[in-house]
LOMARKE-744263 format. One record per atom (N, C-alpha, C): residue number from 1; residue in three letters; x, y, z. Coordinates in Angstrom, 3 decimals. Example, Ala and Ser with C-alpha at 12.3 -4.5 7.8 and 13.67 -1.06 7.14 Angstrom:
<nodes>
NODE; n; res; x; y; z
NODE; 1; ALA; 13.190; -5.690; 7.800
NODE; 1; ALA; 12.300; -4.500; 7.800
NODE; 1; ALA; 13.200; -3.300; 7.800
NODE; 2; SER; 12.850; -2.250; 7.080
NODE; 2; SER; 13.670; -1.060; 7.140
NODE; 2; SER; 12.900; 0.030; 7.870
</nodes>
This chain:
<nodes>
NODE; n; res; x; y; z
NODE; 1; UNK; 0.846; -1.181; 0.000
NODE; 1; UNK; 0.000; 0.000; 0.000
NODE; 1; UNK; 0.886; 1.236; 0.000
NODE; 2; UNK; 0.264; 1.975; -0.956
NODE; 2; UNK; 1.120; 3.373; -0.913
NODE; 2; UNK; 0.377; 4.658; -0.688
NODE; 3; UNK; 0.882; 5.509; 0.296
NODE; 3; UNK; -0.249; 6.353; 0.895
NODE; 3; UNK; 0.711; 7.431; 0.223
NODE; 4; UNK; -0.229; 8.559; 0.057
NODE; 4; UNK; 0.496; 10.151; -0.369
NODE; 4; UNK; -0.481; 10.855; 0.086
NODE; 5; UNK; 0.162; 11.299; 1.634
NODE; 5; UNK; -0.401; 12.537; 2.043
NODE; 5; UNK; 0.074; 14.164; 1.647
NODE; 6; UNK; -0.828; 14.645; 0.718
NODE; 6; UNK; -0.344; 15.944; 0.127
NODE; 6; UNK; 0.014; 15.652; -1.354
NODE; 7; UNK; -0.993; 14.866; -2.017
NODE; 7; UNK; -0.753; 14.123; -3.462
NODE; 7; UNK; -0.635; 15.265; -4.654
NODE; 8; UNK; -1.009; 16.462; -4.361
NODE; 8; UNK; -1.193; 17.600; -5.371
NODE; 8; UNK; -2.415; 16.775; -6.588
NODE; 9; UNK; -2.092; 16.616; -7.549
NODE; 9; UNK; -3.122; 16.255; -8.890
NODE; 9; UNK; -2.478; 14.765; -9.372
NODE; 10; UNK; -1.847; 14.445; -7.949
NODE; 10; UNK; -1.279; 12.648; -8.794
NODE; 10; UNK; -0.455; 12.433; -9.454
NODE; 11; UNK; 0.095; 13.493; -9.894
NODE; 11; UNK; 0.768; 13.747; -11.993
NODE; 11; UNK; 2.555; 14.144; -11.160
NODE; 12; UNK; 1.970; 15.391; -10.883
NODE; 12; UNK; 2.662; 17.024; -11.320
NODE; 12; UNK; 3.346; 16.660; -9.978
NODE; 13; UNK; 5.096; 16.592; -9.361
NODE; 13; UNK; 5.448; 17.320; -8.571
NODE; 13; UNK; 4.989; 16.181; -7.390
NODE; 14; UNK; 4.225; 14.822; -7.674
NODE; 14; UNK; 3.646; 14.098; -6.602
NODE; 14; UNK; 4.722; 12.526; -6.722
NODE; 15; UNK; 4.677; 12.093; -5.593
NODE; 15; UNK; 5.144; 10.856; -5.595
NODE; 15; UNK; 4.640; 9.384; -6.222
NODE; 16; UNK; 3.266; 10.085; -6.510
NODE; 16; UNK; 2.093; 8.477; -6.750
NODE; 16; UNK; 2.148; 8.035; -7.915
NODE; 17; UNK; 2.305; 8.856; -9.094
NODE; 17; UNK; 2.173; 8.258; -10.261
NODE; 17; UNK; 3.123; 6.878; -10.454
NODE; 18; UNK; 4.357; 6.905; -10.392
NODE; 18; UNK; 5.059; 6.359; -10.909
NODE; 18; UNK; 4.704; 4.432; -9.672
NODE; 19; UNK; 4.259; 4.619; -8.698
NODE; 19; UNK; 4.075; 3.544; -7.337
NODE; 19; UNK; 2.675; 2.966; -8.813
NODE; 20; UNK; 1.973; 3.703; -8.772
NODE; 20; UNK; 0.765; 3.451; -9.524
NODE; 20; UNK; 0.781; 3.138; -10.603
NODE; 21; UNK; 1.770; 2.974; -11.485
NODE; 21; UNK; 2.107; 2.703; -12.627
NODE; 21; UNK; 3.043; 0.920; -12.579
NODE; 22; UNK; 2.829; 0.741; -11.252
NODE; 22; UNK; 3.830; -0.002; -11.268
NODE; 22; UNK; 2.689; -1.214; -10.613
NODE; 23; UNK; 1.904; -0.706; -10.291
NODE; 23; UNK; 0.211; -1.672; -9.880
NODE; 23; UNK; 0.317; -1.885; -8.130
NODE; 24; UNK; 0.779; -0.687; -7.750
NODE; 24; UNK; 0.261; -0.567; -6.103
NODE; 24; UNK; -1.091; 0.042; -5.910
NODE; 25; UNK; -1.499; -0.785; -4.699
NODE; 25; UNK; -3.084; -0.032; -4.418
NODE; 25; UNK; -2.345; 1.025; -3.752
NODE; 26; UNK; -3.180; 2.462; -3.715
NODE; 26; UNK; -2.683; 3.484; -3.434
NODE; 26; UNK; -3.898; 4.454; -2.685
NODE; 27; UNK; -3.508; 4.847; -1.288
NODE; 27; UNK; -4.288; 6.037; -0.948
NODE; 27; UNK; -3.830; 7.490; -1.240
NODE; 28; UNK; -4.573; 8.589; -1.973
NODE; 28; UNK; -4.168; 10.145; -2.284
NODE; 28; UNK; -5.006; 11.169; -1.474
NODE; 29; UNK; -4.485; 11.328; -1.072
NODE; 29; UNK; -5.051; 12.569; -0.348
NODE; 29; UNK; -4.775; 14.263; -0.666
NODE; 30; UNK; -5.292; 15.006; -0.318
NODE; 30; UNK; -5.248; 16.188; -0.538
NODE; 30; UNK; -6.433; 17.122; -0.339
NODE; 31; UNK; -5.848; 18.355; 0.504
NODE; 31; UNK; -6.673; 19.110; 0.871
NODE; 31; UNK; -7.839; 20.325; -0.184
NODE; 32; UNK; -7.039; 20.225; -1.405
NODE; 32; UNK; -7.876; 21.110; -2.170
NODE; 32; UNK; -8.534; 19.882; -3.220
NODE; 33; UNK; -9.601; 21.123; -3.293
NODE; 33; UNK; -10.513; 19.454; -4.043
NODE; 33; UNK; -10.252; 19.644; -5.483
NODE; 34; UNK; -9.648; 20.933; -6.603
NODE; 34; UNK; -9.532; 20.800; -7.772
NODE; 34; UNK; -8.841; 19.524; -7.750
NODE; 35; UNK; -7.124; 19.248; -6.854
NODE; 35; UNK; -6.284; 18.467; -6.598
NODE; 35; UNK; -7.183; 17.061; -6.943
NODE; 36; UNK; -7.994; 16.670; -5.588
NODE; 36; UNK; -8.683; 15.489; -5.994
NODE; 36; UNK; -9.487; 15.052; -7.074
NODE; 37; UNK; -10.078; 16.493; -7.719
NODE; 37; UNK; -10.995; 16.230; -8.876
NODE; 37; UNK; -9.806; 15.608; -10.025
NODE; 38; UNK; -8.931; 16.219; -10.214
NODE; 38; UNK; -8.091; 16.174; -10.881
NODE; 38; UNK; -7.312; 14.466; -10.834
NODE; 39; UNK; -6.729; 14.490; -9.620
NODE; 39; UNK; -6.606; 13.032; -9.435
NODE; 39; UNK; -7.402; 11.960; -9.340
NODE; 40; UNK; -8.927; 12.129; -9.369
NODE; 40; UNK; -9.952; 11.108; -9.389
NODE; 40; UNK; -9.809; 10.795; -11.355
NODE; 41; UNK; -10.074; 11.908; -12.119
NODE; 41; UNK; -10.163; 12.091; -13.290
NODE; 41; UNK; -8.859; 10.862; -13.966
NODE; 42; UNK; -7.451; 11.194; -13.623
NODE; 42; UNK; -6.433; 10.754; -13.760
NODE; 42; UNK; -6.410; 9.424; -13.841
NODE; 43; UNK; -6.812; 9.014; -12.703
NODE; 43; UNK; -6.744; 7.715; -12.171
NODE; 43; UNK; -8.581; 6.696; -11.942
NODE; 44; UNK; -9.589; 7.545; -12.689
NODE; 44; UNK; -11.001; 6.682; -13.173
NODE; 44; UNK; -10.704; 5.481; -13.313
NODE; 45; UNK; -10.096; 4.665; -14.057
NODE; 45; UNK; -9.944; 3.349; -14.342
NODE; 45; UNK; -8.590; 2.339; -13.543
NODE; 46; UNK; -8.544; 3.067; -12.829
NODE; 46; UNK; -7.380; 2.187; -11.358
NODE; 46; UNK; -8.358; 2.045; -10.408
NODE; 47; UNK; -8.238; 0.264; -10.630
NODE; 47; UNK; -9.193; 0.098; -9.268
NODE; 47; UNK; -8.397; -0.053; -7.938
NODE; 48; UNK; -7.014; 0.112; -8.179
NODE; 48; UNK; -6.324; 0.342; -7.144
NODE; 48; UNK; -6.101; 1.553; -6.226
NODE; 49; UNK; -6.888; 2.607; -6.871
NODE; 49; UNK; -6.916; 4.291; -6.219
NODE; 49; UNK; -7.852; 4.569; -5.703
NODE; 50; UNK; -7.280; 4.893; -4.740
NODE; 50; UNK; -8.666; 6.003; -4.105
NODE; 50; UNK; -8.231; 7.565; -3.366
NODE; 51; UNK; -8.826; 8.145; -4.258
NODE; 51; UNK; -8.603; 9.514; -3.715
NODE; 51; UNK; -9.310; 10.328; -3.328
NODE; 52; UNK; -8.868; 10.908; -2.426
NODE; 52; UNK; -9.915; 11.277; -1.124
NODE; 52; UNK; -9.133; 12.856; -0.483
NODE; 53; UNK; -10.566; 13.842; -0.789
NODE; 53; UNK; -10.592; 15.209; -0.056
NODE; 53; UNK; -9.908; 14.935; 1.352
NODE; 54; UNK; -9.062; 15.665; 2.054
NODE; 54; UNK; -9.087; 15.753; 3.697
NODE; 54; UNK; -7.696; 17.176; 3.355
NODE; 55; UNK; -8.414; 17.811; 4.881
NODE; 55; UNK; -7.048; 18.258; 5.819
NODE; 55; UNK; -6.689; 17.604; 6.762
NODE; 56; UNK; -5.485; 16.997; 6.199
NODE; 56; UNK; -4.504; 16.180; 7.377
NODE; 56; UNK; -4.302; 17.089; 8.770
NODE; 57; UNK; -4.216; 16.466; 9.892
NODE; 57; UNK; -3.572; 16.890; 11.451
NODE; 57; UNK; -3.556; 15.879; 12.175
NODE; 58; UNK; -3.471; 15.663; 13.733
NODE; 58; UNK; -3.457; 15.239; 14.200
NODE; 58; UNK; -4.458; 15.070; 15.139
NODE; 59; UNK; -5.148; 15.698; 15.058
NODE; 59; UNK; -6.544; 16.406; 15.750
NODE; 59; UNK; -7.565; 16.155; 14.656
NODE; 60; UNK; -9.145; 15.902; 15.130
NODE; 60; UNK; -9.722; 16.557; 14.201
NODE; 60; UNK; -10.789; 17.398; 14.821
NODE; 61; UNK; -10.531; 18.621; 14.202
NODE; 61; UNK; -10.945; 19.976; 14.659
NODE; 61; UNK; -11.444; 20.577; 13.692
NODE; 62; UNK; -11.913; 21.653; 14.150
NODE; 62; UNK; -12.007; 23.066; 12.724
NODE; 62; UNK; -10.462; 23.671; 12.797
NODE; 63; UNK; -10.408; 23.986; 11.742
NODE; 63; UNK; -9.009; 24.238; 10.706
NODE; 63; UNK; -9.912; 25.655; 10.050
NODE; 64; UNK; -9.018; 26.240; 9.389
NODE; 64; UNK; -8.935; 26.986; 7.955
NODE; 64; UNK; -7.939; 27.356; 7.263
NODE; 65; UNK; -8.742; 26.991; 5.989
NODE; 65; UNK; -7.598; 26.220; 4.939
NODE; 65; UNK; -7.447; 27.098; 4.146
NODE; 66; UNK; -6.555; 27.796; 3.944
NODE; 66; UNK; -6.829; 29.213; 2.587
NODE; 66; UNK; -6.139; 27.988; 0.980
NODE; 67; UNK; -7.402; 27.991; 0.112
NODE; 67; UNK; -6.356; 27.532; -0.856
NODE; 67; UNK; -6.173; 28.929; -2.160
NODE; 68; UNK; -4.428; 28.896; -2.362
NODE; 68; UNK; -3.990; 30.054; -3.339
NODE; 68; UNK; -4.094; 29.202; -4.649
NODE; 69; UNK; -5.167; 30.121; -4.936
NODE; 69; UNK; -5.516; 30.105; -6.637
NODE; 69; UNK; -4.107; 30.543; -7.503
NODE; 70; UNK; -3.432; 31.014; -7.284
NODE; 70; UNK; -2.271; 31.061; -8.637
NODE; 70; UNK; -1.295; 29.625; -8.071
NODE; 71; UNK; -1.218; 29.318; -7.258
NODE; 71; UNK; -0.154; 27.446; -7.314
NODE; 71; UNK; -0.525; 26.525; -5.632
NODE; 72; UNK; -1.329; 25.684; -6.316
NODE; 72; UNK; -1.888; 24.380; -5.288
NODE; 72; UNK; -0.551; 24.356; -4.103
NODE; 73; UNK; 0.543; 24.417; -4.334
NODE; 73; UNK; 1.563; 24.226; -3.104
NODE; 73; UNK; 1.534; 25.636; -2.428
NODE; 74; UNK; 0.858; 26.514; -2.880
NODE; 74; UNK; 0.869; 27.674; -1.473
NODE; 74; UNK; -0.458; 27.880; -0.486
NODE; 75; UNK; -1.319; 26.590; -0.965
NODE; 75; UNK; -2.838; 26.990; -0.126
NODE; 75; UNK; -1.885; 26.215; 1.369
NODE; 76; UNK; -2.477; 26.759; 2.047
NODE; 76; UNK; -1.858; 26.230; 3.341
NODE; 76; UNK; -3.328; 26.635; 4.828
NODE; 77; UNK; -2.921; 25.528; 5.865
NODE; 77; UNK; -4.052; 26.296; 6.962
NODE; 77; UNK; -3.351; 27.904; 7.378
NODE; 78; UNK; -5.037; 28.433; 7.160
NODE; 78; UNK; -4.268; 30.032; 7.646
NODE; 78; UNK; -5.526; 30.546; 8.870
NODE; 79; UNK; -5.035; 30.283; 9.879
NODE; 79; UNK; -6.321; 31.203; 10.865
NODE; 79; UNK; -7.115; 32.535; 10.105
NODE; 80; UNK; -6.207; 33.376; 9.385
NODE; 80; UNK; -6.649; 34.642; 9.772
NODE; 80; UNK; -7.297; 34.909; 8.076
NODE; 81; UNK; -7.032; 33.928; 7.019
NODE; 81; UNK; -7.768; 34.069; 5.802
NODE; 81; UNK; -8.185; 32.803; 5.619
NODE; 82; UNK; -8.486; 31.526; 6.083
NODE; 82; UNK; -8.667; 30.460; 5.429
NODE; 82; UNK; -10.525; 30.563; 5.828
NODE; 83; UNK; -11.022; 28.947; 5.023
NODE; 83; UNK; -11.981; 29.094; 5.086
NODE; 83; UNK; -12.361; 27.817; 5.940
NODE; 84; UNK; -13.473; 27.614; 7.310
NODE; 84; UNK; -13.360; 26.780; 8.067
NODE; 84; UNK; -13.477; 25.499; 7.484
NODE; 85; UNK; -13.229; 24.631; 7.637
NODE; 85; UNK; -13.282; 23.197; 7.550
NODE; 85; UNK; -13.060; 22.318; 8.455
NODE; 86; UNK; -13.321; 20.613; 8.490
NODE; 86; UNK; -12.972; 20.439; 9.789
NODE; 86; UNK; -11.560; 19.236; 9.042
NODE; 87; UNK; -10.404; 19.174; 10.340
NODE; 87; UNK; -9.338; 18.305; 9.648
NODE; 87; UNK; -9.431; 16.846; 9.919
NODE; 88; UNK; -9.090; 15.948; 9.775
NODE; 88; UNK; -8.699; 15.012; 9.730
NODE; 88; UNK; -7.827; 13.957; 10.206
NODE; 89; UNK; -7.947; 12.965; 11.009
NODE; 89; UNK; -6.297; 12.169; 10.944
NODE; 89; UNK; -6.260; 10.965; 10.242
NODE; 90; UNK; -5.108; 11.392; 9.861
NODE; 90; UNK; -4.717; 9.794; 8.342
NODE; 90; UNK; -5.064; 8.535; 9.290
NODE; 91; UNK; -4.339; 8.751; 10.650
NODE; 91; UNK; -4.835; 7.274; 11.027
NODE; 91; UNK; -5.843; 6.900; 11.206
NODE; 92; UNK; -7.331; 7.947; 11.201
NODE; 92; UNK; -9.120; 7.489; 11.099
NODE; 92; UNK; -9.115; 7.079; 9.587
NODE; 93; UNK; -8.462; 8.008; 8.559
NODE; 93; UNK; -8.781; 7.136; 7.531
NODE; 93; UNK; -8.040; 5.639; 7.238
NODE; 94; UNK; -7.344; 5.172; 7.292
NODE; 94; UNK; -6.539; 4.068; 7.380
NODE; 94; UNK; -7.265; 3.161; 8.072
NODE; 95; UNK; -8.110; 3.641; 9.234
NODE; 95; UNK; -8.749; 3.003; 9.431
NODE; 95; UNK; -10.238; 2.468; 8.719
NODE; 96; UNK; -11.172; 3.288; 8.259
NODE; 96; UNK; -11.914; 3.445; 7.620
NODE; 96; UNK; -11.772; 2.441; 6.006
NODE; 97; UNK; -10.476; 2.640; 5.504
NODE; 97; UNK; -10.053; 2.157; 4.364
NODE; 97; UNK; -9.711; 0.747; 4.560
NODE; 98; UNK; -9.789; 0.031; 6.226
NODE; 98; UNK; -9.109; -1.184; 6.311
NODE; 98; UNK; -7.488; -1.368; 6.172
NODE; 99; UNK; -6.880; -0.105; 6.018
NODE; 99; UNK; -5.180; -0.140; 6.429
NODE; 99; UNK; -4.340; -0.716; 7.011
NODE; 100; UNK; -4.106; -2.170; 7.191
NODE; 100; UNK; -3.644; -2.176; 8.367
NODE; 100; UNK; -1.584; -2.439; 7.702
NODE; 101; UNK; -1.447; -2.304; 7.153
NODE; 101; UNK; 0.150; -2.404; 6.469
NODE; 101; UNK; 0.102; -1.401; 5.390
NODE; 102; UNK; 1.551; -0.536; 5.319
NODE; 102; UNK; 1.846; 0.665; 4.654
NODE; 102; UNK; 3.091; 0.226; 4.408
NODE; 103; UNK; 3.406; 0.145; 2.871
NODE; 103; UNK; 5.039; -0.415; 1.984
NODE; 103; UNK; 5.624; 1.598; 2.305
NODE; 104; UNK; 4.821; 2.444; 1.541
NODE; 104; UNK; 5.468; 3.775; 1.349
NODE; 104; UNK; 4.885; 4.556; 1.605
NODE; 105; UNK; 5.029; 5.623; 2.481
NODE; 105; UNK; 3.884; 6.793; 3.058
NODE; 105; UNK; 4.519; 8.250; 2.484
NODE; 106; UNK; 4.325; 8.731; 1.735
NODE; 106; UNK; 5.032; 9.800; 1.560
NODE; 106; UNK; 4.089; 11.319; 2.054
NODE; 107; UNK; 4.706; 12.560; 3.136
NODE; 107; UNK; 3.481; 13.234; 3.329
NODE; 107; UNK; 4.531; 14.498; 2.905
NODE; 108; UNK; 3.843; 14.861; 2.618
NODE; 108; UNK; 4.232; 16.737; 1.978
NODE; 108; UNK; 2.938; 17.822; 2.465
NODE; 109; UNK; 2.768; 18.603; 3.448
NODE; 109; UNK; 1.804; 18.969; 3.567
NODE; 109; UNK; 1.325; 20.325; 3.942
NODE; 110; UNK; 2.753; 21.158; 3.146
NODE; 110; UNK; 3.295; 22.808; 3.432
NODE; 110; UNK; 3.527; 22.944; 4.638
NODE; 111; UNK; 4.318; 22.231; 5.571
NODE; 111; UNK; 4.258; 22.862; 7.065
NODE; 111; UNK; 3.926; 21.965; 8.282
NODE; 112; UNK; 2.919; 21.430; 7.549
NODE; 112; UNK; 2.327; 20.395; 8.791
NODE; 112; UNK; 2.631; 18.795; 8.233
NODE; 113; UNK; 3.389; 19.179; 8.440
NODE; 113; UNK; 3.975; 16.933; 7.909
NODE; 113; UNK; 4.299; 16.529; 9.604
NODE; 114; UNK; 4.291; 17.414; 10.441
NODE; 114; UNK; 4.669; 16.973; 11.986
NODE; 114; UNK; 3.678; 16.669; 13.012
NODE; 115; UNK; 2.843; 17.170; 12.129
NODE; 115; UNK; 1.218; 16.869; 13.110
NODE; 115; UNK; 0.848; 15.294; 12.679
NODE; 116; UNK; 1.027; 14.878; 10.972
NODE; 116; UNK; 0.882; 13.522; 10.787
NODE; 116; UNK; 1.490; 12.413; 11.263
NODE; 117; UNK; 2.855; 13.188; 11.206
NODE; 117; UNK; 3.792; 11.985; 12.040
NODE; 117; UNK; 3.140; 11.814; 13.533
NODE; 118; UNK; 2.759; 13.124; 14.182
NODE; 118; UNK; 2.064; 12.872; 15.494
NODE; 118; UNK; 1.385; 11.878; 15.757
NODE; 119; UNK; 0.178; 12.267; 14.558
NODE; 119; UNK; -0.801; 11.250; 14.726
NODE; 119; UNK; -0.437; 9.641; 14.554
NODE; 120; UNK; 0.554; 9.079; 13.454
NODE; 120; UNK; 1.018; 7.846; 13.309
NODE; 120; UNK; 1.685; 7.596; 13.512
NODE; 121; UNK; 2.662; 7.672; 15.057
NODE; 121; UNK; 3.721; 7.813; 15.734
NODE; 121; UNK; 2.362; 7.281; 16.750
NODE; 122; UNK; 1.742; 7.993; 17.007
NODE; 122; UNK; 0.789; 7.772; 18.788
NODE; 122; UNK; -0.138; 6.610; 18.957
NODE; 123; UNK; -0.794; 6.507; 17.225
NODE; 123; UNK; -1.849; 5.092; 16.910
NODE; 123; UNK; -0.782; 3.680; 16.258
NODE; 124; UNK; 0.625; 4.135; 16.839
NODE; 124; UNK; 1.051; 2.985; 16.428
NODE; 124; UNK; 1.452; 2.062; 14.809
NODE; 125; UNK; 1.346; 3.596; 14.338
NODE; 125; UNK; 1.348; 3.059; 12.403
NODE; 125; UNK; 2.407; 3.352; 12.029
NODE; 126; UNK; 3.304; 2.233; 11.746
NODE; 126; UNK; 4.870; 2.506; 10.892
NODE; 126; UNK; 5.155; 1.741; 9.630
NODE; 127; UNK; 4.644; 2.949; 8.804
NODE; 127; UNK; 4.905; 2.196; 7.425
NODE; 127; UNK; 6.684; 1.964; 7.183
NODE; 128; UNK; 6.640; 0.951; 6.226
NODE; 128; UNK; 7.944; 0.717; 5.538
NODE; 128; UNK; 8.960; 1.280; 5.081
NODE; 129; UNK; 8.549; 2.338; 4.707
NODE; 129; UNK; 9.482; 3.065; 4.371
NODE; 129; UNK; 8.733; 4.429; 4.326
NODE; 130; UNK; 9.478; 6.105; 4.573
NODE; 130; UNK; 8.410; 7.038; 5.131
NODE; 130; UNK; 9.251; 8.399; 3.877
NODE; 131; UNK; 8.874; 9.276; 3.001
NODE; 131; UNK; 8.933; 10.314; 2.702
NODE; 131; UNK; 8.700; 11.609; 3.360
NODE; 132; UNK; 8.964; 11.955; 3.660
NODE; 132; UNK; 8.487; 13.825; 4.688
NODE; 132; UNK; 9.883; 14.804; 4.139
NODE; 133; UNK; 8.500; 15.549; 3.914
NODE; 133; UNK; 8.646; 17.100; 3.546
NODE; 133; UNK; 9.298; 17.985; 4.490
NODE; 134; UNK; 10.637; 18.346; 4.692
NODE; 134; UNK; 10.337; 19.759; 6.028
NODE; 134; UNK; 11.076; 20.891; 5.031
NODE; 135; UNK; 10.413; 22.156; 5.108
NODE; 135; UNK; 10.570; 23.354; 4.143
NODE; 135; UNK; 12.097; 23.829; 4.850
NODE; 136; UNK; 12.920; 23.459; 6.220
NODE; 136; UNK; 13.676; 24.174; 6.977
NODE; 136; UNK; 14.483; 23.205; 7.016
NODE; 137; UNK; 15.358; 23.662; 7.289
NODE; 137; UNK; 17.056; 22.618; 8.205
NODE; 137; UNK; 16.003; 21.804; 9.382
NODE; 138; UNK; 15.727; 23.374; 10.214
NODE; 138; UNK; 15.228; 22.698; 11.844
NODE; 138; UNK; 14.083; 22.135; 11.598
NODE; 139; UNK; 13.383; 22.073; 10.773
NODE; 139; UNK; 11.941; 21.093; 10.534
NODE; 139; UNK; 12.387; 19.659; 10.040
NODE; 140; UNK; 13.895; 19.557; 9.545
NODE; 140; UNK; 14.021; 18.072; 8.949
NODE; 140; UNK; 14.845; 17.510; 10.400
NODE; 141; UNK; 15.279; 18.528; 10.964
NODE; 141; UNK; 15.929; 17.751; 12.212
NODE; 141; UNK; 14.934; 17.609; 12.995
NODE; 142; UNK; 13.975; 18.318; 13.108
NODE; 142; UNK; 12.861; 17.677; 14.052
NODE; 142; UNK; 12.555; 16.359; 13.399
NODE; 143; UNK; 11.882; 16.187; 12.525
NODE; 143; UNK; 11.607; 15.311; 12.061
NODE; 143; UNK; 12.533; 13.832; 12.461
NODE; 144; UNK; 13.406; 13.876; 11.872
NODE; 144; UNK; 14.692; 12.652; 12.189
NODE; 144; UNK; 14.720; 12.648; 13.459
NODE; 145; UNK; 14.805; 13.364; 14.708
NODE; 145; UNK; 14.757; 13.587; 16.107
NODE; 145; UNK; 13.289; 12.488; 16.707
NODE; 146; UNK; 12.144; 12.832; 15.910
NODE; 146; UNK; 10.916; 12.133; 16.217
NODE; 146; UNK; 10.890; 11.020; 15.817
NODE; 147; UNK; 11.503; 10.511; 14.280
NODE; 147; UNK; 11.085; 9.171; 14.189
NODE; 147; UNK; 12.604; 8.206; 14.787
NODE; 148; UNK; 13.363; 8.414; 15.256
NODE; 148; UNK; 14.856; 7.985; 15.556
NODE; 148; UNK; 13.943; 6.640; 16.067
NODE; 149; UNK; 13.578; 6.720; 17.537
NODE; 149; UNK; 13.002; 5.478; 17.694
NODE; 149; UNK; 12.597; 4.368; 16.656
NODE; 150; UNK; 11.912; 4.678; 15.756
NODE; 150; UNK; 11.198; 3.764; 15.352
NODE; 150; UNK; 11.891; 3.582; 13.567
NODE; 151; UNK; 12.365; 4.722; 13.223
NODE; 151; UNK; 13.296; 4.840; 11.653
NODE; 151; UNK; 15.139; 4.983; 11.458
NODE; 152; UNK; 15.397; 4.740; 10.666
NODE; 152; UNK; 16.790; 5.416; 9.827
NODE; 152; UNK; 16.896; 5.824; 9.029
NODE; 153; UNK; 17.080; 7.382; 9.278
NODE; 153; UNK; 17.276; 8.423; 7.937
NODE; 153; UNK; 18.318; 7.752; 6.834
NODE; 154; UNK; 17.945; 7.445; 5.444
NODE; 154; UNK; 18.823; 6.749; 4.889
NODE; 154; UNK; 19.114; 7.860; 3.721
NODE; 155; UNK; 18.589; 9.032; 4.232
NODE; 155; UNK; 18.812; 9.939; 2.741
NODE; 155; UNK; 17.718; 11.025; 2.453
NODE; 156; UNK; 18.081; 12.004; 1.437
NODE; 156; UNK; 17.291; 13.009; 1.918
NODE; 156; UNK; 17.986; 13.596; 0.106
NODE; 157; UNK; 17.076; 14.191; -0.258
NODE; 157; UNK; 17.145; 15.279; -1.376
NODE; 157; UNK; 15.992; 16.535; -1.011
NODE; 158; UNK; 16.881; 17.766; -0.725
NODE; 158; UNK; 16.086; 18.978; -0.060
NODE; 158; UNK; 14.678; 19.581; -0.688
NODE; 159; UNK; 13.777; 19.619; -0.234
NODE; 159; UNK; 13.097; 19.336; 1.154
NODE; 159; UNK; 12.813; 18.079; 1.620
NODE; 160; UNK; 12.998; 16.888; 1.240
NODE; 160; UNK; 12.672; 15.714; 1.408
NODE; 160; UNK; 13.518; 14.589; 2.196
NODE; 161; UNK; 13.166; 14.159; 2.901
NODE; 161; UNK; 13.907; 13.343; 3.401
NODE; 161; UNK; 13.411; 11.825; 3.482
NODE; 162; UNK; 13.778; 10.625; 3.658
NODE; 162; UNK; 13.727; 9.281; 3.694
NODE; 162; UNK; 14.211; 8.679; 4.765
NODE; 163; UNK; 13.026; 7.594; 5.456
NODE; 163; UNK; 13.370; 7.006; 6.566
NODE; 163; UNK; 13.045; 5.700; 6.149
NODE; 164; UNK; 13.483; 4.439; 6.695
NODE; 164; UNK; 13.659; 2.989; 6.926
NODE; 164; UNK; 13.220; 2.546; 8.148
NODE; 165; UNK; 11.757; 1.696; 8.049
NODE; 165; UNK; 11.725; 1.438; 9.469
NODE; 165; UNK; 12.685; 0.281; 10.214
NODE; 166; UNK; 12.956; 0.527; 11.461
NODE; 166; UNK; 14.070; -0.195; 12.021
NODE; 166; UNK; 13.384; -1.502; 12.104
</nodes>
C-alpha cells in the first residue's frame, strides 16, 4: 500500500504516479478538491486508487484552509484568511479504508507533515518506508529527532527526506 499525504493532482510534482504505474493499491489525499478532482479524473480506471478530499492533522478539529488560486503548493491552513473546515487524521482514515500495512507513506503537507507523524507515531502506524517534507534545516531535524526510535534516515534530497523502518 502506498499512501500520499499531500498528493497535489497525482501527476505534477507528486510521488504516486510512478508507485501506480507499477500496480500498487494506493491512498491520495489532498486538501484542495480541484487536486482530488483532478486526481480522481487521472486515475477513473485504477481500481487500485482512491482519492480522497481531507485536511490532514493530528486532531480533528475546525481548521482553515486558505487555498492560493495562482499554485496548489501555497494553499496552506491560515487562521486569519482560510476558510473553516474540519481536519482530519490519516490514522481514522486508514482506518476506515481497512489499512492495516503501509510499503510507502510519503506526506508533503506545506508545514504540517509533523502533526501527521504525530498522529502515526501515537496510533502505532509505521509504514515501511516514510517520505516527509520539512521546508527548513530545523523542521528536517525535528523530524529525524521524532522518528529515531522507530526509523533510519537513509537519505534526503532537499526538502525531502527518507526514513527505513528499524
Amino acid at each position: 500500500m502506498f499512501i500520499d499525504a499531500g498528493c497535489g493532482d497525482g501527476m505534477h510534482q507528486s510521488n504516486s504516479h510512478i508507485f501506480i504505474k507499477q500496480g500498487w493499491n494506493a491512498i491520495l489525499i489532498d486538501a484542495l478538491r480541484s487536486n482530488v478532482t483532478r486526481c480522481s479524473m487521472l486515475y477513473e480506471n485504477y481500481k487500485n486508487v482512491t482519492c480522497i478530499k481531507a485536511t490532514l492533522s493530528d486532531k480533528r478539529e475546525d481548521v482553515f484552509f486558505k487555498e492560493d488560486t495562482r499554485h496548489w503548493s501555497l494553499s496552506k491552513i491560515d487562521p486569519a484568511e482560510g476558510v473553516a473546515t474540519k481536519s482530519m487524521r490519516l490514522s481514522d482514515i486508514l482506518k476506515l479504508y481497512g489499512v492495516t500495512q503501509i510499503g510507502i507513506c510519503s506526506i508533503d503537507l506545506e508545514g504540517h507533515e509533523t502533526n501527521v507523524l504525530t498522529d502515526l507515531l501515537h496510533n502505532r502506524i509505521y509504514p515501511q518506508i516514510l517520505i516527509v517534507e520539512g521546508n527548513t534545516l530545523e523542521l528536517m531535524q525535528q523530524h529525524r529527532e521524532m522518528l529515531s526510535p522507530f526509523y533510519k534516515c537513509i537519505g534526503g534530497i532537499f526538502p525531502n527526506q527518507f526514513f527505513m523502518k528499524l
